[in-house]
VOBA-1610 file (N, C-alpha, C; in pm, whole numbers, padded with zeros to 5 digits, always signed):
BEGIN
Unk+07887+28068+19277Unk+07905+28205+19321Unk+07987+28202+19449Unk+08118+28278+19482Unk+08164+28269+19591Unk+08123+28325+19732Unk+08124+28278+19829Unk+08034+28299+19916Unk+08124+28470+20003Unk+08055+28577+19989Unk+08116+28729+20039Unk+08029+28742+20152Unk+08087+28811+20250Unk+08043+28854+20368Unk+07944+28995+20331Unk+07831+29017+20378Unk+07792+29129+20303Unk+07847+29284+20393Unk+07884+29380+20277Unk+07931+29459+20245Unk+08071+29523+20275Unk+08141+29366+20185Unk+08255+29345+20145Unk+08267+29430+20042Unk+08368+29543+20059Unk+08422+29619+19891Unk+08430+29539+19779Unk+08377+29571+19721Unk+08459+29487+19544Unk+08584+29525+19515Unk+08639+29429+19525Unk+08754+29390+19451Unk+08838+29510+19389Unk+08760+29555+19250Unk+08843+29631+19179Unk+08760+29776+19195Unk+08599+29779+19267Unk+08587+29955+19283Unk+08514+29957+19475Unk+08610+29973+19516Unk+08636+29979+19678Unk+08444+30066+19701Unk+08445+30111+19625Unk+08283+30198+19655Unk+08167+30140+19659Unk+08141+30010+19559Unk+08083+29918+19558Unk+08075+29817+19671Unk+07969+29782+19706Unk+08013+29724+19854Unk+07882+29515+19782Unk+07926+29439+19794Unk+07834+29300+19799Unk+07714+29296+19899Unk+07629+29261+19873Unk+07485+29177+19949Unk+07439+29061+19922Unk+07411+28987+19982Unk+07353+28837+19934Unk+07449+28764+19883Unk+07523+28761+19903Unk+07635+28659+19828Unk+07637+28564+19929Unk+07559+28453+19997Unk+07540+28392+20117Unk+07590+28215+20063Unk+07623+28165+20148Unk+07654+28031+20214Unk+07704+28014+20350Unk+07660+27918+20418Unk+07651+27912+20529Unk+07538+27957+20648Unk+07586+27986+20742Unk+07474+28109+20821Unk+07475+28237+20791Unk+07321+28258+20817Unk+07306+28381+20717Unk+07195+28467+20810Unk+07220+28625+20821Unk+07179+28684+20937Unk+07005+28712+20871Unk+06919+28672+20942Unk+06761+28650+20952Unk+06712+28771+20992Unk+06589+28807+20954Unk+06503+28898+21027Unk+06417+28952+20942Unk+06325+29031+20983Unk+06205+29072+20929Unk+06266+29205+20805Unk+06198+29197+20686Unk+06183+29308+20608Unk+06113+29411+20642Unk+06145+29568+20574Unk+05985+29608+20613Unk+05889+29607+20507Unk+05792+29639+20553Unk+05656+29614+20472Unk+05728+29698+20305Unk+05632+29645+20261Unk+05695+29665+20098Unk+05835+29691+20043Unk+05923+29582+20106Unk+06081+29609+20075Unk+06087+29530+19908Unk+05993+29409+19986Unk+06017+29298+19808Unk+05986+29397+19670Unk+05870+29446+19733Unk+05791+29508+19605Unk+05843+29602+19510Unk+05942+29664+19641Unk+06050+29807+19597Unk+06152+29737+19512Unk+06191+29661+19579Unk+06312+29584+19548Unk+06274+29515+19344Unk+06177+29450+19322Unk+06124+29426+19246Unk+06114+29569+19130Unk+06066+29657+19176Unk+06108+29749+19118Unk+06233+29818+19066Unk+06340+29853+19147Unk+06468+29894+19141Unk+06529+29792+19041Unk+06481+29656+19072Unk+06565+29593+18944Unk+06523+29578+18852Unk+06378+29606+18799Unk+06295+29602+18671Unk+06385+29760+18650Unk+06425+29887+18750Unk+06447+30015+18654Unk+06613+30004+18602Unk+06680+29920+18601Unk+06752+29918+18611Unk+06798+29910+18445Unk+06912+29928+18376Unk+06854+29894+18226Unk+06977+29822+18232Unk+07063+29788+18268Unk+07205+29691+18244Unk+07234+29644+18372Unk+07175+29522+18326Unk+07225+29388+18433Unk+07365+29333+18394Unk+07436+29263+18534Unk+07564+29213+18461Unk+07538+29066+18478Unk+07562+29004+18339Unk+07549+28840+18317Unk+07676+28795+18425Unk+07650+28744+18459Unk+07757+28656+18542Unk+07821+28553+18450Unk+07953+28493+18486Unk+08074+28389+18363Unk+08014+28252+18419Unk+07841+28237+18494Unk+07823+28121+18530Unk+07660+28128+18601Unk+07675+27998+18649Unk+07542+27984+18710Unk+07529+27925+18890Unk+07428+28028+18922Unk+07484+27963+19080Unk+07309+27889+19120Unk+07303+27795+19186Unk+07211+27741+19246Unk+07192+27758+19414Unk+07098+27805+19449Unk+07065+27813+19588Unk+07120+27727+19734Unk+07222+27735+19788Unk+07312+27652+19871Unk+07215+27607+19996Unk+07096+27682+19978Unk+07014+27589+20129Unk+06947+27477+20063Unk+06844+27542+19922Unk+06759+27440+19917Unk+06751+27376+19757Unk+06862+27454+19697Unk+06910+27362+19541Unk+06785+27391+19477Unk+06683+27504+19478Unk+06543+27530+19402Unk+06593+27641+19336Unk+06645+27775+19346Unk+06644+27841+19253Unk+06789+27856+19195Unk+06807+27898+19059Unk+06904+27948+19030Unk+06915+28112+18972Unk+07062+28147+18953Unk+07090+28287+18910Unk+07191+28272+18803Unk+07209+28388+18711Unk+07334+28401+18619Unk+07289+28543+18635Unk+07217+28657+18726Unk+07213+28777+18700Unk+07258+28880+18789Unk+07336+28973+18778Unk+07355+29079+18918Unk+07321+29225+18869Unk+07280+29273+18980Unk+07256+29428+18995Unk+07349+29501+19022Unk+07365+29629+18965Unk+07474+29709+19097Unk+07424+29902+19070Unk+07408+29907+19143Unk+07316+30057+19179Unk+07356+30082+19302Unk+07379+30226+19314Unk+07359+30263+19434Unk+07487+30196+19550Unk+07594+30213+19511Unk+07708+30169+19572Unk+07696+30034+19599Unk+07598+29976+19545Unk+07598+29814+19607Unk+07559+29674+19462Unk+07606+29568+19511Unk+07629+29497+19394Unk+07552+29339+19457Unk+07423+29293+19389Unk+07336+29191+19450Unk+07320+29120+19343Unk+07307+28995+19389Unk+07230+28872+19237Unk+07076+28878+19294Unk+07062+28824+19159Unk+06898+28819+19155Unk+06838+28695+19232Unk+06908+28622+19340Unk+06868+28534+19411Unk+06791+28612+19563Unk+06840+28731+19561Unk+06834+28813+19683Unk+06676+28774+19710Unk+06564+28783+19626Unk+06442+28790+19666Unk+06418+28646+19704Unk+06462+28579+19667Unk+06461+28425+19695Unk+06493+28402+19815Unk+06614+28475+19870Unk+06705+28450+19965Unk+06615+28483+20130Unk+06528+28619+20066Unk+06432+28663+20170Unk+06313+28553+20189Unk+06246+28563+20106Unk+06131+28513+20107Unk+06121+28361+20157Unk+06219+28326+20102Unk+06242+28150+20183Unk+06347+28116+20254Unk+06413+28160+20267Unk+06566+28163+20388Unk+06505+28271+20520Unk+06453+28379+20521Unk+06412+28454+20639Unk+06572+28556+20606Unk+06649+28564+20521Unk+06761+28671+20497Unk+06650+28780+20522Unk+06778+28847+20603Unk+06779+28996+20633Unk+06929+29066+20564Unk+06873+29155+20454Unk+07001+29222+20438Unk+07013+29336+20519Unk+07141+29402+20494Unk+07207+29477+20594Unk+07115+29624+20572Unk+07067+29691+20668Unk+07028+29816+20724Unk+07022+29923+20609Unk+07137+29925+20547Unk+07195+30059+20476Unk+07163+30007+20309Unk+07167+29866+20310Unk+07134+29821+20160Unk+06963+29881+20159Unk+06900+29820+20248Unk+06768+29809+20288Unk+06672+29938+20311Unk+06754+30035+20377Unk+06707+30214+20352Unk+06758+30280+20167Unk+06870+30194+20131Unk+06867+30279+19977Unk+06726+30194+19920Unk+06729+30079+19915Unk+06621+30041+19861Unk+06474+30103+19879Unk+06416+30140+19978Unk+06338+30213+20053Unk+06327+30346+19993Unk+06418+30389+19991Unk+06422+30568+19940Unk+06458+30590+19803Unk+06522+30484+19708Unk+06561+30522+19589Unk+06449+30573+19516Unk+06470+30683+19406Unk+06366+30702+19303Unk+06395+30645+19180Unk+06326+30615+19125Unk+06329+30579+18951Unk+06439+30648+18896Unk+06410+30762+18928Unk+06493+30889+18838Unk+06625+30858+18835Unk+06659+30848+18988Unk+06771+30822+19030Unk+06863+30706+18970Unk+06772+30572+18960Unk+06798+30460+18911Unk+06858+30482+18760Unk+06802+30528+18700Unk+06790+30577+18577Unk+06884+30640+18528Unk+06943+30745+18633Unk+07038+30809+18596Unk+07164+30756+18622Unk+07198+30689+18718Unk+07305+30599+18740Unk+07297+30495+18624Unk+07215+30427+18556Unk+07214+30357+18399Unk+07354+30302+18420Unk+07407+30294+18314Unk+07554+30241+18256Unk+07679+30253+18290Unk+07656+30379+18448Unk+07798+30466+18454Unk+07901+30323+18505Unk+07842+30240+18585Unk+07889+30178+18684Unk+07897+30057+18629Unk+08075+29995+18566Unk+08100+29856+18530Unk+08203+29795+18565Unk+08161+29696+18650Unk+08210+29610+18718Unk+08235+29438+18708Unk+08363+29388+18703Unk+08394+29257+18643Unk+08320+29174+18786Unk+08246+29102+18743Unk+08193+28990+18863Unk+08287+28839+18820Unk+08350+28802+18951Unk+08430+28686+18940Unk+08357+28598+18878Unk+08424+28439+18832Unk+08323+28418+18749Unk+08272+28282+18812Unk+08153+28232+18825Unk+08133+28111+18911Unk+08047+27970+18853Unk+08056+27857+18905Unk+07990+27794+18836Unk+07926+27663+18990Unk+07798+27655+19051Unk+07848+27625+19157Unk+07671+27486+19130
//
């Protein structure tokens, strides 16, 4: 997976913005209370995940891997993100972190399919 600064535009829809796309140093800090849980949610409501053209393995500690991304809500994350928190101490950015917080189901739901986006393709 190539390593994006978070909330770098995508490529081909400038509205879409990256999270977690990490290697290297990576900005730390506390979640708030029930961010995972939300978060866990938003991507269970989600009904079209995009397969990725590959597989990426965890660049700190080589334990988890991904081939899956999200994209809701102007923003586009792999499914390493919860990983990334929970055992790296990642802090994503503010504005990823309040949609997560406030999104509804409904909402999720209704955004569905509109939003398709080519993810580069990686193998790492």
């Amino acid at each position: 997976m190539p390593i994006i600064p978070d909330l770098t535009p995508h490529e081909s829809d400038h509205s879409v913005k990256y999270v977690g796309y990490l290697g290297g140093v990576i900005s730390q800090g506390l979640v708030p209370c029930g961010f995972l849980e939300k978060l866990e949610n938003v991507e269970s409501w989600l009904r079209s995940r995009i397969t990725s053209q590959g597989r990426y393995r965890c660049p700190y500690c080589g334990g988890a891997t991904s081939c899956k991304e999200n994209i809701a809500g102007g923003f586009i994350w792999n499914e390493m993100l919860k990983h990334y928190i929970e055992e790296h101490g990642y802090k994503p950015p503010d504005e990823f972190i309040e949609f997560i917080m406030t999104v509804r189901q409904e909402t999720i739901q209704a955004l569905g399919d509109r939003k398709k986006i080519e993810v580069p393709p990686f193998d790492f």
